[in-house]
C-alpha atoms as one frame of an Amber mdcrd trajectory, in Angstrom:
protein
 138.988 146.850  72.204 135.252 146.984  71.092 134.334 144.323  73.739 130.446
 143.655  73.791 129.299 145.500  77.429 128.015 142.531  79.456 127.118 144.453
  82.685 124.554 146.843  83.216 121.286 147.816  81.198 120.616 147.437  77.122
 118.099 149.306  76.061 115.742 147.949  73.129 117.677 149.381  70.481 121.186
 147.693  71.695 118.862 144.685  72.610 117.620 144.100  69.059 121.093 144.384
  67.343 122.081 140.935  69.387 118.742 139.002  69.186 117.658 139.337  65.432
 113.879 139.793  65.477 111.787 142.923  64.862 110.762 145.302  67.626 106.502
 143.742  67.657 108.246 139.910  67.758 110.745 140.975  70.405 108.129 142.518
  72.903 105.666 139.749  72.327 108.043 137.393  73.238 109.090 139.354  76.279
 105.591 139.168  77.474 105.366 136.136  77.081 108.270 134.734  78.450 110.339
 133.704  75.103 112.981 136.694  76.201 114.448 138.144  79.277 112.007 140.329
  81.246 112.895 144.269  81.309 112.865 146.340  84.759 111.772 149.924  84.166
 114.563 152.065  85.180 111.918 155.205  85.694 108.571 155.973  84.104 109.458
 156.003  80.330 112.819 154.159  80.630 112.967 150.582  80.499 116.023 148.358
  79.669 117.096 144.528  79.960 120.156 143.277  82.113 123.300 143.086  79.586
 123.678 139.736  81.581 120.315 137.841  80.908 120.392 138.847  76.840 124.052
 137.508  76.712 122.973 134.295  79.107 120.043 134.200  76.559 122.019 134.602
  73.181 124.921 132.014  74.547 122.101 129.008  75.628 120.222 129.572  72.261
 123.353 129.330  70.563 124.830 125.915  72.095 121.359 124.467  70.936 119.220
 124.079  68.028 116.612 126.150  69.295 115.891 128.927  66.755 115.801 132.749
  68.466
């Protein structure tokens, strides 16, 4: 019944329970194209696409790449 949400927004909290990495590492990588990009829902509010983290944690995860 607890199903992971894959469709709409995760914001960075919900984000960094799936992909293991501390906040700084996380945004680094999202600038510089290691992670999905986020779309800024309003001024102060910006959240990632449930679909591109799970796309993201499922082709990491079929490879040897490390996260």
């Amino acid at each position: 019944m607890n199903e992971p949400r894959k469709t709409g927004f995760l914001r960075l909290p919900e984000v960094l329970k799936l992909i293991p990495v501390g906040r700084t590492t996380f945004l680094i990588g999202v600038r510089s194209g290691r992670y999905p990009k986020s779309f800024k829902i309003s001024d102060r509010l910006n959240a990632w696409r449930a679909q591109d983290i799970y796309e993201f944690i499922d082709k990491h995860t079929h490879t040897d790449d490390v996260i």
